[in-house]
N, C-alpha and C positions, 0 to 999 in steps of 0.2 A: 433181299429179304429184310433185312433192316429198317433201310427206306420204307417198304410198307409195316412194319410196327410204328416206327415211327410216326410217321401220318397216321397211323388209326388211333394212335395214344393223343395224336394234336385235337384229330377230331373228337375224339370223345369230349376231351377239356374242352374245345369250344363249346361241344352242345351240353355239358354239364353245366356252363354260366351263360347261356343262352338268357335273354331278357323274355319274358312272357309281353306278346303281344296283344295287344288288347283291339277288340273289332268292335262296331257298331252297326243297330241297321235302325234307322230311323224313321218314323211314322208319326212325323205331329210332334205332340211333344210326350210320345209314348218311345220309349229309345230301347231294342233287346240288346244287350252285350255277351260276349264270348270270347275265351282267350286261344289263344296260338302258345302251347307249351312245349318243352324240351320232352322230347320220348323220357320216359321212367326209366329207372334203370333199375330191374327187380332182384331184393335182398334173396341170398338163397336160403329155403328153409323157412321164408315170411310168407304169411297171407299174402294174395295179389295185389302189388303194389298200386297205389290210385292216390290223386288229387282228391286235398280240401281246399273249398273256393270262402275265401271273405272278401265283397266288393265294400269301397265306400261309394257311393251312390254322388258327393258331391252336394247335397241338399241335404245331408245331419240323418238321411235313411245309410240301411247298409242291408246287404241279403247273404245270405249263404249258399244261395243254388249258385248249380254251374252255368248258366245264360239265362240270368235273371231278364225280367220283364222291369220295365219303372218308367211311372207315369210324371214328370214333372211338374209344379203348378202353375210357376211362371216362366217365364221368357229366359237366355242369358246364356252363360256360358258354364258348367259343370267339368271340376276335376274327376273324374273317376279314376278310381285306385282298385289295385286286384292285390292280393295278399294270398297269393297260393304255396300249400301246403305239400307236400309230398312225401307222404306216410308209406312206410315199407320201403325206401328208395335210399338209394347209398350215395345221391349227390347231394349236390347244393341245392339247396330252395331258389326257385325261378327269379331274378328281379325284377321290379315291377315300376315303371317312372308313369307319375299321372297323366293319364290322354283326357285332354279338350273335347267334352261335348256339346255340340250350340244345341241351344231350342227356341223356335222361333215363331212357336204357338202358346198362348196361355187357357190354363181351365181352372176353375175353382172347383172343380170337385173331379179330384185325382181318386181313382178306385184302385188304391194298391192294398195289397194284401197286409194285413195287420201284423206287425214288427213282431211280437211276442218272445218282446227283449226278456222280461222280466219274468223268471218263472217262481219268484218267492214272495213274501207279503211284502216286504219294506222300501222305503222310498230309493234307496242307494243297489245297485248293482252291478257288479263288471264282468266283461266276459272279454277273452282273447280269441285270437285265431291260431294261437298253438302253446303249446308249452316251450317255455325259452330255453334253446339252444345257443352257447356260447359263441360267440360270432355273428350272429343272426341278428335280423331286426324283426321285432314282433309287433300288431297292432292291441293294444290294449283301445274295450271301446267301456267307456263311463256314462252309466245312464242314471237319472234321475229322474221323480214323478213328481206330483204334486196331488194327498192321496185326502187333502184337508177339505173340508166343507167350503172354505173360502176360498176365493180365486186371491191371484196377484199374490202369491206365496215368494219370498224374497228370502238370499241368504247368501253361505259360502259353504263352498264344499272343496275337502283339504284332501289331498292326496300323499301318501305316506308310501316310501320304498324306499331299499337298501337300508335290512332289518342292524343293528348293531351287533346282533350275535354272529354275524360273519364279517369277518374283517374286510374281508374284500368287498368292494361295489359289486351291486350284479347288476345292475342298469341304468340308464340313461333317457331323460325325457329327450328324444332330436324333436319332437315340432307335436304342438297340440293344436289342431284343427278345432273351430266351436263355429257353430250354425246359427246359434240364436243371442247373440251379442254376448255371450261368457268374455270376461277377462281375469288379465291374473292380477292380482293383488297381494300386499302383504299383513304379517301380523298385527300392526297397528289398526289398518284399513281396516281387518275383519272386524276387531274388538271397536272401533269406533261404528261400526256398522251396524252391530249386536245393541248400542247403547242408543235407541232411535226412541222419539217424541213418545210413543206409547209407555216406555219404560220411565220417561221423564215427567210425565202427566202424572201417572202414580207412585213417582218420587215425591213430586209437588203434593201433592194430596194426604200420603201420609207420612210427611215428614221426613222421610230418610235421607243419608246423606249421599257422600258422592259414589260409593261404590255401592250402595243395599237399593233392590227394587221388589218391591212387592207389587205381584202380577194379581191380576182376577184370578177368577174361578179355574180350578182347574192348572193353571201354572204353580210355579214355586219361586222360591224367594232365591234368588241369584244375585252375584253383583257380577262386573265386568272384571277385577280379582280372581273371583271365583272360577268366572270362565277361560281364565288366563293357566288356573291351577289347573282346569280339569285338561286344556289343549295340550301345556307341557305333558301331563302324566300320559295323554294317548301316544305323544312322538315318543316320547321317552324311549321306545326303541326300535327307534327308526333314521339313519344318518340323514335321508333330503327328505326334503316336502316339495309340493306345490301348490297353492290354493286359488280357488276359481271364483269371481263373483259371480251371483245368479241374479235377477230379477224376474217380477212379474211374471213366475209360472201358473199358470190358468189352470182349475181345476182337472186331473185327471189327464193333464195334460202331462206329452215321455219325451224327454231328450235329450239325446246323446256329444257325447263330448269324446273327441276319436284322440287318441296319445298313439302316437310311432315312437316305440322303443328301440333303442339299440343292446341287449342283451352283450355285455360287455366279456371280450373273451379273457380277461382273467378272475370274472365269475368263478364262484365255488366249482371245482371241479367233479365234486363228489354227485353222479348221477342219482343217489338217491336223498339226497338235502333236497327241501321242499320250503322256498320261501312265500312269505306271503304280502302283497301289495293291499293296504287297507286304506279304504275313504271315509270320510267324514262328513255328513251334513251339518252344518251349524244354522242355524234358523235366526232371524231376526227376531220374531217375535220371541220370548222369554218363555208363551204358555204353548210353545210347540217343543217337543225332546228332541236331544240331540240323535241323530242315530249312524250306526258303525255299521260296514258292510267290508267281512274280509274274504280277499281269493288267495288261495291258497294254488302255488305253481311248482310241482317238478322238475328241476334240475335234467334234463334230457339231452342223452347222446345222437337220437337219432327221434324222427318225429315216429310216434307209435299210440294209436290211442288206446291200447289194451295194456296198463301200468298198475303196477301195486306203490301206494303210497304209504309211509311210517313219518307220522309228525313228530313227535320227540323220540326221534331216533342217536339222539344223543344224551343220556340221563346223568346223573350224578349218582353214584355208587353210592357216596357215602349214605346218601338219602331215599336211597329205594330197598321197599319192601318188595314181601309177594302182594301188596294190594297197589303196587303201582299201576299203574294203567298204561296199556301196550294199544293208540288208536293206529288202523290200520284203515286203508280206504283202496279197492280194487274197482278202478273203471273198467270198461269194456264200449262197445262199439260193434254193431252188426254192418259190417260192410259189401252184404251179400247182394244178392240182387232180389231178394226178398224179405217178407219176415220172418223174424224166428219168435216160435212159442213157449220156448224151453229154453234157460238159458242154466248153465250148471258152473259154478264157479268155485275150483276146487282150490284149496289154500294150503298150505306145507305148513305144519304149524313147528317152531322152535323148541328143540327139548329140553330149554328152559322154561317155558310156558307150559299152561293146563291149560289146556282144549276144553276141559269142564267149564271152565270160567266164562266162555266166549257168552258177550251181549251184542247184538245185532243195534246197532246205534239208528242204523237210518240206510233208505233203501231207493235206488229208482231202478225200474218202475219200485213205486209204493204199493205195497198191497200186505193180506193179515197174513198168519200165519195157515198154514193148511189144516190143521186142525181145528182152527174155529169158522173156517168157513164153509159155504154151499159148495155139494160136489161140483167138477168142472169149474169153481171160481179160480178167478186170478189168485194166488198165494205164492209165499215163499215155506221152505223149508230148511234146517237143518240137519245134517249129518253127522254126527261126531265119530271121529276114529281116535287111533291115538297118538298120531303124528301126523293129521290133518283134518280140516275140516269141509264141508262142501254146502255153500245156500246155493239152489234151485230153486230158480221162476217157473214156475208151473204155469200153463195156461194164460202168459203174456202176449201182448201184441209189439212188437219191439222193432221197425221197419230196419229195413237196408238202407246203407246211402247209394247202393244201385237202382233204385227199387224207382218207379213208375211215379213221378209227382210227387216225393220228399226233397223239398227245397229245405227245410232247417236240419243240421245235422244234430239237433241237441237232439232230437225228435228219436235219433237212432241209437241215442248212447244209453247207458246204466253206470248202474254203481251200488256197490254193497260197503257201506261204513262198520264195521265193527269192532269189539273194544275185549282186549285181555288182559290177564295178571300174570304174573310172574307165580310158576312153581316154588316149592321148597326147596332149600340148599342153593340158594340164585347163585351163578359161579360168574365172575368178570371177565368173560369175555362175550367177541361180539355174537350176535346171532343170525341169521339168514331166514327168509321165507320169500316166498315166491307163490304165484297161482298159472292156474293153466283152465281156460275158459272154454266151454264148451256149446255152441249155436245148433241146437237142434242135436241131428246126429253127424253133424261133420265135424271133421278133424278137431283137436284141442288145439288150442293157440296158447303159447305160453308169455308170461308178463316178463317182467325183470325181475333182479333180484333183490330184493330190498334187504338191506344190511343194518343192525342196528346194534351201538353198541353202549360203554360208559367212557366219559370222561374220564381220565388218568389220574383226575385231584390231587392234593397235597396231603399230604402224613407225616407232621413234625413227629418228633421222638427227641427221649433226656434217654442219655447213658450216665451210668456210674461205676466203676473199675477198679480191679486190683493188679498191677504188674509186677512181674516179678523175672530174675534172669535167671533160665537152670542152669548155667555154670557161670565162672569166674571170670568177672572183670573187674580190673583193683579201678579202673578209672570211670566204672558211673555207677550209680547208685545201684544197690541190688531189688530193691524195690522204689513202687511207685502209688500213687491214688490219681485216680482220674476221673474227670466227667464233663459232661458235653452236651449235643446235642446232633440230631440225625434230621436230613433230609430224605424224601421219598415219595415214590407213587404210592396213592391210598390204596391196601388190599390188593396188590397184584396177585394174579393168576400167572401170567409168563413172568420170565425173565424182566431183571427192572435194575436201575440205575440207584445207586444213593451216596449221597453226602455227607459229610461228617466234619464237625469242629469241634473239639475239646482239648482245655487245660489238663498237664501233667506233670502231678510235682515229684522228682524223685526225693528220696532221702538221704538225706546228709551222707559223704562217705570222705575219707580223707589220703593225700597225697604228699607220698613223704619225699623231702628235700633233702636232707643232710640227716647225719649220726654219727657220734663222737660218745666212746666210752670214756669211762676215768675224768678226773678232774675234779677241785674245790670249789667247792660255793657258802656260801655264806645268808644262813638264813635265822632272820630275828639275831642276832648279833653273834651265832656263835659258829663255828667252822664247819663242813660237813664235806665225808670224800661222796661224792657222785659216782653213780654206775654207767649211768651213761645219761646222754643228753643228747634234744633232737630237735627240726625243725619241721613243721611240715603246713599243707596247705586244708583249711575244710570248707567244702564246699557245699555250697546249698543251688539247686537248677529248678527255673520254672519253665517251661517248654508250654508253646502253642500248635497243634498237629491239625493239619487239615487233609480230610482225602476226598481230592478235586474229584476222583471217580471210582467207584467201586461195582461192580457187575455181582447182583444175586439174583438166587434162585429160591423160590417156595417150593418143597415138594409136595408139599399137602398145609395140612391149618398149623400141625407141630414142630416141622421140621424143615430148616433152613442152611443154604449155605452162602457166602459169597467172598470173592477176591477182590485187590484194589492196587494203590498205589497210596504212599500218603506222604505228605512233606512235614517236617520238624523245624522249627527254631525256635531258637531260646529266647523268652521273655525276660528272662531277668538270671543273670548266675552272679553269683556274689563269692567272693574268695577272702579268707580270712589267713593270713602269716600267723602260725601259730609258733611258741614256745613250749618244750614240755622236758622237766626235769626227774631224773629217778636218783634218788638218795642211797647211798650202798648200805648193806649190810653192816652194823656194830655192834659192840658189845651190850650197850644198851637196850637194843631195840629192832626191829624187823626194817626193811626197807619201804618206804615209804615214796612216793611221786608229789612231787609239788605242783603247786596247782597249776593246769595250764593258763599261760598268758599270751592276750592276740597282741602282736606287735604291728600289724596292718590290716587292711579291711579295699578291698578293690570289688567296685560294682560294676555290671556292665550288662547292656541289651542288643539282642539279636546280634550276638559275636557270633555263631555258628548255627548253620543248616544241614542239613541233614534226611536222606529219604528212605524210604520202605517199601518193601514189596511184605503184604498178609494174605492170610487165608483163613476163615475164622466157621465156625459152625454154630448153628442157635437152636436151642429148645425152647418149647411153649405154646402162646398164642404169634405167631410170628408173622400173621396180616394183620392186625389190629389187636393190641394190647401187649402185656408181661411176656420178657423174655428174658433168656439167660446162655450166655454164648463162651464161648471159649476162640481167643485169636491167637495164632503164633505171627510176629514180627522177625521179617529179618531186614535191621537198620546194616545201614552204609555210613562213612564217615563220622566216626569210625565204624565198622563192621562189628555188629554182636546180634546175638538173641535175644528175642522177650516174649514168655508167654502174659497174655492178658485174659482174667476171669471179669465177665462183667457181667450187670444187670441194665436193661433198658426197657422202656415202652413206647410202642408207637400211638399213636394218636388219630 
């Protein structure tokens, strides 16, 4: 019995990393391809598990159906690459090593079906074949057009990842594949590149010097400086680059530039952080704009194309109102074997949020709203509740990627972008929402759960103090003054940590040595009997107290408690040998004390340490601003009491 679990756990691991193998059937130099994949292994409780395909074609094309067709132009030998996906499925993504295609016929007029890479206006666009999973290697593919009147369009285009606001890497360029002579180059190169005979001509002409270029009609006046200020500020938060030389793109002319990423597995762990890989066109000519093109990536545990995304899902407290802005972005994807017409996407909205506030930012499909258009038109709609919301596509046309002749899967997806505020009374902790999407009238399919919360921030604080001991100790001072300064999380709602440094002076108190009554002395020349006479010690203490850790609680905005630990040494104690004389009673006159006199003076720093356990309570604003607290102190070496009355504010 063993023996066969065993074997069936071997087998499953082998066909979990099974290698996708890749087939050909050849005709000319038209070549259909098909892979050989490891059985699915279906999530319970997920939509039916299925394969997405991204081929690289080997010739700078790429397709996304499953047994693409591709017509080659010339002659030669083609890598083909498969980048298959497995959505709903609890193994590992198939791997995939490039298969050799020969072609051994030429055509100049290849009838392949139009890429329709690009589905926005601008010249820069990127798309992946999945959202990065840590471990995993993913295809990012970079397209560029050339969208200018003029042919022979020249430049560089700079590739930016691994944002700086996460510590960690989250990826790795392994190998950048280019079709049409791209290479890489660096910053110098580019900025020498940017600074070409057209810029120099009308340097020459009017005058300017080495960094100023006034361009014709329609440009603006740059230097190579300037371009150097605008490149830093785009990296500026991004740890790598990479930049590509371009030439000679021909009017209207698209081509792709293929990156294999290794999605690094000590990437953010956090499944719902959303990084974004951004590119760059830089142009040679000075009278064409630069333009930016960003994609924005999910952090994913498991591949799913139906995700809720929150972009600054990480805010600063101290700086958010209720007019902050909550951007939310719910994809979807009909994987059915048909269309669907109706797509209903309901949202759990946070009961820190107002659902009133919801602005619909941007929508695929695109279409009006239902009340301004023709009956039976394509529209969306809103629903508001009060702890969710629901947009519905009415009357869409929205394929399957089962579905009869959908080679592009963009073709089957959507997305609803929308934009909230934060309610009144906003409280610091995190928040949660989620959607559950609905195709037609089959089942809901639910997303993840998107988590979003604040940063922890800083909250200096000054204290200022009175101490005092409720009973007797002849050896430290009976009172104190104190003041300092606090460490802490800004405005906590739970339990939170804080620190504390402040100076503490006690007051003077003094330590008798010896005492002897009776006896003569002699003052200003004439005899006097003494009562008594004494030695003793006065002392003055300056102490430094620090408490390495102290655990509080807010129970609401007034009222505070918290406990610690805190360590004492002495800055500075200074001890003074005093003299002090009493003059007896006589017949002349009352008794009288003569002045005391120091006969020594001993200084000394951090002679003694000393520690505390407290427990202290606070009234007022006690997240942010004016308080006022009460601590009791129980010190060790030696062992006494202190209570301490203070005033503080946090910051």
């Amino acid at each position: 019995m063993l023996f066969v679990v065993g074997t069936q756990a071997a087998t499953a691991q082998t066909a979990d990393t099974a290698e996708a193998v890749i087939q050909e059937q050849a005709a000319g130099n038209k070549i259909k391809l098909n892979a050989l994949l490891r059985p699915l292994r279906q999530v319970a409780g997920a939509p039916e598990a299925y394969y997405s395909y991204c081929w690289e074609l080997g010739d700078g094309s790429y397709s996304f159906a499953r047994e693409p067709e591709h017509i080659y132009k010339d002659t030669g030998t083609y890598q083909v690459r498969l980048f298959a996906t497995n959505n709903y499925d609890d193994g590992k993504k198939p791997r995939s090593r490039p298969r050799p295609v020969k072609v051994k016929t030429r055509t100049l007029l290849a009838a392949n079906n139009p890429s329709n890479f690009f589905s926005g206006k601008g010249v820069l666009e990127m798309k992946t074949n999945c959202m990065p999973l840590p471990g995993e290697d993913m295809l990012l593919m970079l397209g560029y057009r050339n969208l200018q009147v003029q042919a022979g369009v020249s430049g560089s285009i700079m590739l930016l990842y691994n944002e700086k606001q996460f510590r960690q890497s989250s990826f790795e360029v392994a190998e950048a594949r280019v079709y049409h002579k791209e290479r890489g180059i660096g910053m110098d190169s580019l900025l020498a590149f940017t600074h070409d005979n057209v810029w120099d001509n009308e340097l020459e002409a009017h005058g300017g010097g080495l960094f100023t270029a006034s361009v014709t009609a329609g440009g603006t006046s740059q230097s190579r400086m300037q371009l150097l200020q605008v490149l830093k500020q785009e990296m500026s938060g991004y740890q790598a680059h990479r930049i590509f030389r371009i030439e000679d793109l021909q009017q209207q002319e698209e081509r792709l530039i293929f990156l294999q990423i290794n999605t690094l597995p000590e990437m953010i762990k956090d499944t719902n952080a959303v990084v974004t890989i951004g590119a760059l066109f830089i142009p040679d000519d000075p009278a064409m704009e630069m333009e930016r093109f960003n994609l924005e990536l999910q952090i994913v545990a498991s591949h799913d194309p139906n995700r809720m995304m929150l972009r600054n899902r990480r805010m600063n407290y101290r700086f958010t109102g209720k007019n902050k802005n909550l951007d939310y972005k719910v994809r979807f994807q009909n994987t059915g074997k048909g269309p669907a017409k109706k797509v209903v996407v309901t949202v759990a909205i946070p009961g820190m949020v107002n659902s009133s506030t919801v602005e619909l930012l941007q929508s695929k499909p695109e279409c009006g709203w239902c009340k301004q258009v023709y009956s039976g038109g394509s529209c969306i709609d809103t629903v508001l509740y009060k702890d969710s919301i629901q947009f519905v596509f009415n009357n869409i046309y929205l394929p399957g990627t089962q579905q009869d002749g959908i080679a592009d899967p963009d073709s089957t997806m959507g997305f609803v972008k929308y934009r909230l505020h934060f309610a009144k009374g906003l409280v610091k902790n995190s928040f949660r929402s989620s959607a559950a999407i609905v195709f037609d009238k089959n089942e809901p399919i639910y997303t993840n759960k998107s988590v979003g919360g604040f940063k922890k921030g800083w909250s200096p604080g000054i204290l200022a103090g009175y101490g005092f001991l409720p009973g007797s100790k002849p050896d430290i001072g009976k009172h104190n003054w104190v003041v300092g300064a606090t460490l802490s999380e800004y405005a906590p709602y739970k339990r939170y940590w804080q620190w504390e440094l402040y100076v503490q002076r006690y007051s003077s108190y003094e330590q008798l040595i010896g005492r002897r009554d009776g006896g003569d002395t002699l003052i200003n020349g004439r005899d006097y009997k003494l009562a008594y006479r004494e030695r003793y010690n006065k002392v003055n203490v300056l102490t430094v107290e620090l408490v390495p850790f102290s655990i509080r609680q807010n129970f609401n905005s007034w009222i505070a408690a918290g406990a610690g630990v805190l360590v004492s040494a002495e800055l500075n104690r200074t001890t003074a040998r005093m003299y002090r004389a009493v003059v007896a009673e006589s017949t002349t006159q009352l008794p009288f004390v003569v002045p005391d006199k120091e006969e020594e003076r001993v200084a000394s720093s951090f002679g003694s340490w000393r520690g505390a356990l407290f427990a202290d309570v606070q009234l007022g604003r006690v997240r942010v601003g004016p308080v006022a607290g009460l601590r009791f102190l129980q010190y060790t070496n030696p062992g006494y009491s202190q209570l301490l009355l203070y005033a503080g504010w946090k910051f």
